[in-house]
N, C-alpha and C positions, 0 to 999 in steps of 0.2 A: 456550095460545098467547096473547101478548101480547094482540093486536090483538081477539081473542075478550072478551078483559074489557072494554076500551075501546072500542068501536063494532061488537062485533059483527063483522066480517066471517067470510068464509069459509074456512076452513083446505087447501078444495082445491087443489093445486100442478097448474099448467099451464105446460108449457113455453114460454116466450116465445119467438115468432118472430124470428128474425135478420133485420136489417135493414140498408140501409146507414150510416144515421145511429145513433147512439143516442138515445132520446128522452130528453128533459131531465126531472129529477128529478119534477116536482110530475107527470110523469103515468105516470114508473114506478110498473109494477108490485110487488109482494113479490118474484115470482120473477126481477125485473129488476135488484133492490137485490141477493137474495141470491147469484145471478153472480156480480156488480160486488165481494160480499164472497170469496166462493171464488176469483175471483181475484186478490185483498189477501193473502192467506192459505195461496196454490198450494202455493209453495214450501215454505212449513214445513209442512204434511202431506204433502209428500212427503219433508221430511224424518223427520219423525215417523214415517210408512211404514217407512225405511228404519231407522229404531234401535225398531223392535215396539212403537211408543207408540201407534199407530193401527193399527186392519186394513189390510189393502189393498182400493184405491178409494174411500180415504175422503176423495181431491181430489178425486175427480169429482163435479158440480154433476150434479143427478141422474139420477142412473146406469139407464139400460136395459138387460133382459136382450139387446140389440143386441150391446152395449158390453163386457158382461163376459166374462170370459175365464177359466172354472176352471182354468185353469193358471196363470197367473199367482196367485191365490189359493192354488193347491197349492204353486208354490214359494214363496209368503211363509208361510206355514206352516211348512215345511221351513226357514226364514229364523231362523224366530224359535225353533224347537226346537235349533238347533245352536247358537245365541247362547246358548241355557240351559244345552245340555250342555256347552259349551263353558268357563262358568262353574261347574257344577262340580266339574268336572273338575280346573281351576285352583285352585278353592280346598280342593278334598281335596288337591290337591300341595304348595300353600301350607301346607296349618295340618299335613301329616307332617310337611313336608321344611325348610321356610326356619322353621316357631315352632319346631319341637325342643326348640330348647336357650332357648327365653325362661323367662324366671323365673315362677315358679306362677302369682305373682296376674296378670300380663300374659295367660297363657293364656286362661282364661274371656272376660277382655275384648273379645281377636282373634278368638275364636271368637263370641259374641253379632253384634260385629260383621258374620261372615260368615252368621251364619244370618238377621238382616237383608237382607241383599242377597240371601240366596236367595228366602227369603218375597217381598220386595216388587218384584223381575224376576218374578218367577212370578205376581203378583195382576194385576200391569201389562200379560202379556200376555193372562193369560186373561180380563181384564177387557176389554182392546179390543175382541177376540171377540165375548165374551159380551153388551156391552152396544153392539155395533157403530153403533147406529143412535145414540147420543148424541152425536156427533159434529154429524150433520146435524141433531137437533133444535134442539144451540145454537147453529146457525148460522142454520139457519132462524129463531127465536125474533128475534136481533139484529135480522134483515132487515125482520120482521116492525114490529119498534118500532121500528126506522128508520123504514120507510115511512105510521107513524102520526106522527113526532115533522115528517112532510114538513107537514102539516095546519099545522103551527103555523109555516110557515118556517124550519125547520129540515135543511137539506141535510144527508145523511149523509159523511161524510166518512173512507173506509177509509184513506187515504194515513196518518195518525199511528198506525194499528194493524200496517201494513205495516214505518214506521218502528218503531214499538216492538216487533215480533219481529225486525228485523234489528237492535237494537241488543243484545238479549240473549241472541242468538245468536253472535255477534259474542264476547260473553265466555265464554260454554262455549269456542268456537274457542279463545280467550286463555288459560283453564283447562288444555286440554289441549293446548296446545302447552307451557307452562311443566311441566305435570306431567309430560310425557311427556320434555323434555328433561333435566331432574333426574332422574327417574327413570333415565333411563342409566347414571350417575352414582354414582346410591346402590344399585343392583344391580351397582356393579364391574364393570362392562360386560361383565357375562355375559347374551347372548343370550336362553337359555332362563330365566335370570332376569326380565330386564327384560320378557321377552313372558309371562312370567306375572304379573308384580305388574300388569302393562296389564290382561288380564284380570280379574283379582281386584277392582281396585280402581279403575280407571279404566273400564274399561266398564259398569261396571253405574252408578256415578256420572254417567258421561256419558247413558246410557237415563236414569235418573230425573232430570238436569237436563231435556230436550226434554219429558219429561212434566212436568215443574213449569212450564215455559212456557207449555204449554198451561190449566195454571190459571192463569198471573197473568192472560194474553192474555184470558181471561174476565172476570175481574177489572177489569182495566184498560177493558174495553169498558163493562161497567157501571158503574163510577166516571165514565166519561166522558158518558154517557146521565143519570144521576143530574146530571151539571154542567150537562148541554145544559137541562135537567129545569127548574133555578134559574135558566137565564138567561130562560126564558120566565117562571118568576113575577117578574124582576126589573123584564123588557119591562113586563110589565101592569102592576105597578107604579108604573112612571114614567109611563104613558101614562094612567092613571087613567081608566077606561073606566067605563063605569055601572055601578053593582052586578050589574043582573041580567047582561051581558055577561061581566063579571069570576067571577061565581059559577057559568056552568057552563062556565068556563077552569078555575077551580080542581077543578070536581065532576072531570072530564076528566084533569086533572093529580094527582089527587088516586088516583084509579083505573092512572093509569102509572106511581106509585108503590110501590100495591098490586101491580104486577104485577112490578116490579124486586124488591120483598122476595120474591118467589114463587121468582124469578129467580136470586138471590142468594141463594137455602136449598136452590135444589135443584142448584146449582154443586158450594155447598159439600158436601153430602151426597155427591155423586158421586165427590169426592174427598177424600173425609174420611178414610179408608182410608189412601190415598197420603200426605195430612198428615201423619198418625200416625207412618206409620211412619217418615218423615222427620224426624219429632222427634224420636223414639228411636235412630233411626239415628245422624244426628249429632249427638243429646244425649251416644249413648255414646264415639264416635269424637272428639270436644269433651275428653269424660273422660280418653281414653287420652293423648291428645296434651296435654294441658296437666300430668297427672299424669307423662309420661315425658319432657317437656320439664323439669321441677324435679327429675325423677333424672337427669340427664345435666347439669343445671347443678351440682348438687351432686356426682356424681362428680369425681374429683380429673383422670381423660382428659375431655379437650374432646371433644364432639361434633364429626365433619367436617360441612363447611359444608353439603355436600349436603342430610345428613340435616336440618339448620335449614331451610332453602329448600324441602325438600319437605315438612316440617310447615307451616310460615308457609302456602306456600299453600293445604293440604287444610284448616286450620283457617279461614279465609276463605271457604274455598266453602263450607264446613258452615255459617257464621255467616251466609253471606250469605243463603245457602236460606232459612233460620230467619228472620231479619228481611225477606227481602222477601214472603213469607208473612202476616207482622203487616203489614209498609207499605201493602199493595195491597188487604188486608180495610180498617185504619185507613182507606185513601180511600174508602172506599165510606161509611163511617161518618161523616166528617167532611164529605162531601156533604150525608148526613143532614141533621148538626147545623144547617148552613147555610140548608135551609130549614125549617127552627125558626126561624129568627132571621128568615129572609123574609116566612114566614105569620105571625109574631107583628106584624112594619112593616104587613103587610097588614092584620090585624083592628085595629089602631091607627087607621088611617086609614078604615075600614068597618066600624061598628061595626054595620051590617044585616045585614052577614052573618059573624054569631057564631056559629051552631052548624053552618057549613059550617068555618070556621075553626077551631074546638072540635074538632070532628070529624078533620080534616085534623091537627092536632097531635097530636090522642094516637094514629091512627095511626101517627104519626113516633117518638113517645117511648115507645110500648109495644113492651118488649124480646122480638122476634118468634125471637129464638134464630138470625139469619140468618147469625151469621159466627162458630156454634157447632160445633165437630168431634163427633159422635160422640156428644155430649152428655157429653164432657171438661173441653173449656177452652175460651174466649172468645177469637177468635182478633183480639187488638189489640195495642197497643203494650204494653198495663200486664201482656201476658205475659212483658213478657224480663226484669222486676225476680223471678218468680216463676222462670224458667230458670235467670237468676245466683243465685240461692238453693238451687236443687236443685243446680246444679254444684256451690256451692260446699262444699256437703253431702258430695257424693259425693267430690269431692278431699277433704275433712277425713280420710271413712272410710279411701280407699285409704291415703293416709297413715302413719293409725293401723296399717291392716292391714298394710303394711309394714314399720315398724319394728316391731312385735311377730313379725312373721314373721321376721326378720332378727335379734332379740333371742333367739329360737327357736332359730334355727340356731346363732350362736356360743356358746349354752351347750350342745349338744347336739356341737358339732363341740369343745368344749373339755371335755367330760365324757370324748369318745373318746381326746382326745389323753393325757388325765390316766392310763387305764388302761393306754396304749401303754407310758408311762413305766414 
């Protein structure tokens, strides 16, 4: 816990008494902050709840066996089993009955595709489960280094984390209203169509959107703690306080840094998994779609508009996933860099205290592996110059493999006609 490496305190949770007032910041408690964040928060684990990204009861600020309810538990269980069987059931229907007739090399594709989405619905619930309690640890954690960062005047402020899950909920809404209206459309508006490509392709889409939000929503917290972090070394800074006041700000600051890398290694570990397979996911679904959009532009029939309109958007969402992924690690990194450039002003001007400054830097610049998947890939910006290289790779191949497939058949269908003759 945060607050354990920086002053020691105690990791006990006690309920805070209700009161009529609230009491104002500097003399809340942890378990007073971490409320005030489960209330920031409610809604989107109970939506997460309701699409099997979270157990159930994982709103509740903590939960007594008063409170709990094994039925409700037993039907979210029963919630999230029928959301699976449900999926795939739809996609054994999908890949007999609507690929049939797709041409060879399209086959394999649709089908990686679906076997993605089976594997990573199925990791997604039973990881909630299984790891049920990480929920409340990084909520706890946050509350925790709130109510350390109160010490330096630093008020916690939930309302822009509120705002930034309703605005990126807000585009999954956007997501699936566009897809779900096109898809009407491009299923011919056959019913049991339309309610199965929803299935196949939009529901398990929409569960792994809400679970990616619950890693930016992490992300974005510690990018913003890493900022609150620089604006205290920028205070002491300017205020130019004596050495020794300044140097155990910095020991202080220097130890809530170590604790944000901690932080930030074990986010990403937790969902390094889920990364993964989101890159492979829409690496391969990036592949289908941009390789059967330049067979349909090069067919001599025009694609109907629909079919354009529901690629444009599924290739967007895939892209978007993918880079906000890098954006949201990227900020945490470029906090970093920031106080590199703060602690270097600083030993500029304090040249007594060099080896707290010495110190302090090369904890910043030693690559702690914090925003490494899997021990894969380095998750920043200078990944998508490495993605557009492997697509571009894997478009070359299908290519080739097409027109020699196609090069195959007309001498093989022009060998038969020869012998008719």
């Amino acid at each position: 816990m945060l607050p354990t490496i920086v002053h020691g305190s105690s990791n006990k949770r006690k309920i805070p008494q209700r009161s009529q007032s609230s009491p104002p910041y500097k003399h809340a408690s942890v378990d007073v902050l971490e409320m005030q964040l489960y209330r920031a928060v409610r809604y989107f684990l109970l939506l997460s709840e309701i699409f099997v990204s979270l157990p159930y009861d994982a709103h509740r600020h903590l939960p007594t066996d008063n409170n709990h309810k094994p039925g409700w538990l037993i039907l979210h269980i029963a919630w999230g089993i029928f959301i699976y069987a449900s999926l795939l059931v739809a996609i054994h229907s999908e890949y007999t009955q609507s690929n049939i007739d797709l041409p060879t090399i399209q086959k394999p594709l649709y089908f990686g595709e679906y076997l993605i989405y089976i594997v990573h619905i199925f990791h997604i619930i039973f990881s909630s489960y299984w790891a049920r309690q990480k929920c409340r640890q990084f909520l706890r954690t946050i509350a925790e280094f709130d109510h350390t960062l109160v010490y330096f005047g630093r008020q916690p402020k939930y309302q822009g984390l509120t705002c930034f899950l309703k605005a990126h909920v807000f585009l999954v809404v956007l997501f699936v209203f566009f897809t779900a209206s096109v898809d009407y459309f491009y299923s011919n508006r056959i019913l049991l169509n339309y309610s199965r490509s929803l299935t196949v392709y939009l529901l398990p889409n929409l569960i792994l959107s809400i679970s990616l939000i619950q890693y930016y929503a992490l992300l974005y917290a510690i990018s913003q703690r890493s900022r609150r972090l620089n604006e205290i070394l920028h205070a002491e800074l300017t205020q130019k306080n004596i050495p020794r006041i300044l140097n155990e700000t910095l020991q202080r600051v220097r130890l809530l840094y170590s604790a944000i890398q901690v932080f930030t290694k074990e986010v990403n570990k937790t969902f390094s998994f889920t990364v993964i397979l989101i890159y492979v996911g829409s690496f391969t679904n990036l592949s289908v779609n941009i390789f059967l959009i330049y067979k349909y532009v090069d067919d001599e029939d025009s694609p109907p508009f629909s079919w354009i309109f529901y690629s444009i958007v599924w290739t967007c969402m895939h892209i978007a996933k993918m880079f906000l992924i890098l954006y949201y690690n990227n900020g945490i990194q470029r906090q970093n860099n920031n106080t590199v450039l703060i602690i270097n002003e600083i030993g500029g001007q304090n040249t007594d205290m060099e080896d707290t400054i010495t110190h302090f830097v090369l904890q910043l610049i030693i690559n702690t592996r914090t925003n490494v998947v899997c021990g894969v890939a380095e998750l920043n910006l200078n990944f998508i110059t490495t993605l557009l290289t492997a697509m571009s790779t894997v478009f070359i191949f299908l290519l080739q493999y097409d027109i020699t497939y196609e090069a195959l058949m007309l001498t093989h269908n022009s060998g038969n006609l020869k012998r008719v003759t």
